[in-house]
C-alpha positions, -999 to +999 in steps of 0.1 A: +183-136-097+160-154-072+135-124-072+134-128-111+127-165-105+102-161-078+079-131-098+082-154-129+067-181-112+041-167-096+031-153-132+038-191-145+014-207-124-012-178-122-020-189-157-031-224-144-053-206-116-067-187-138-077-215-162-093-235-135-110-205-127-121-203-162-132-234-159-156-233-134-171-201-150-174-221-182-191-250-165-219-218-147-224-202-183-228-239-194-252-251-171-274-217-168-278-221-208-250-199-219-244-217-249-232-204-285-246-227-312-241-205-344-220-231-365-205-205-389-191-187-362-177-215-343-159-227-374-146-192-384-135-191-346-120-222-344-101-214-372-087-185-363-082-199-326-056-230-344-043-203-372-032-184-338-016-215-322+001-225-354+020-194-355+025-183-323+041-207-300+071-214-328+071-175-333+070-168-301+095-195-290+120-181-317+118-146-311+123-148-269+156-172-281+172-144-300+156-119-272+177-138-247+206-135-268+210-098-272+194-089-237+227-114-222+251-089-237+235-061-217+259-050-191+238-031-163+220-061-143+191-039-130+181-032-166+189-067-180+167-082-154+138-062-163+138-066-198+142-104-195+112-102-169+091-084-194+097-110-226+096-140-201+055-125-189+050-117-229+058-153-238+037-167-208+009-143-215+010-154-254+011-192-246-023-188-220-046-169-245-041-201-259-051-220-228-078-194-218-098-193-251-096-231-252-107-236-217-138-214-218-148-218-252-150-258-245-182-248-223-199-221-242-193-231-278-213-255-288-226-266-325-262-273-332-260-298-356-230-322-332-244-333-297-216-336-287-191-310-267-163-292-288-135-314-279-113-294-305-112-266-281-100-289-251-072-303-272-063-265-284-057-255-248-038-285-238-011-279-268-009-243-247-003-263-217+025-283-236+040-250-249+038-234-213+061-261-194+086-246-216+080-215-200+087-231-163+109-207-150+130-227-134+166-216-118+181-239-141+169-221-173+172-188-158+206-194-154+215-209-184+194-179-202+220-152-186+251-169-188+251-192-222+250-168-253 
């Protein structure tokens, strides 16, 4: 169980690396001119960017609860273990596109006829921060997870 812990929060917190890493090749795309301004396409992106959040973090929450249900029932450890592994990096992965695309569309995106920056996309990826902590793979939750059906 500690091994399942320790690979699951490594991935966890890989996701914040990787957005401050993001980040600073946001700011470098920002600041050597890097810059989409087509407004159509920023609103059709945006859009589809909050249409995706909308649906996946309750989706995804609700689908890796009655995951969790059926994959305690499994008998062999070796294999239960692995499939929990494999939902708990799905849900992280699908909870830091959210994070990602925020984080690096807050430097390039940027509408022509606002002169200001596209806020919208920094609140997007802090609601996939919010929906991440529930993914803290903590020993706790872990434990609860195997042993509470």
């Amino acid at each position: 169980m500690k091994f399942l812990q320790k690979e699951l929060t490594i991935f966890y917190y890989s996701v914040y690396i990787l957005a401050a890493l993001l980040a600073v090749v946001g700011y470098v795309f920002h600041k050597n001119g890097f810059i989409i301004t087509n407004s159509v396409f920023i609103d059709n992106f945006k859009i589809i960017v909050i249409l995706y959040m909308l649906i996946s973090i309750p989706l995804t929450l609700k689908n890796f609860s009655s995951k969790v249900k059926k994959i305690a029932q499994i008998e062999n450890e070796n294999e239960k273990f692995a499939k929990y592994l494999n939902i708990s990096k799905i849900r992280i992965m699908l909870f830091a596109i959210i994070i990602h695309v925020g984080v690096i569309s807050f430097f390039v995106l940027k509408r022509a006829d606002l002169a200001k920056p596209m806020f919208d996309f920094l609140y997007i990826a802090a609601i996939g921060v919010v929906a991440l902590f529930f993914c803290n793979p903590t020993k706790n939750k872990i434990e609860n997870d195997f042993f509470n059906e």
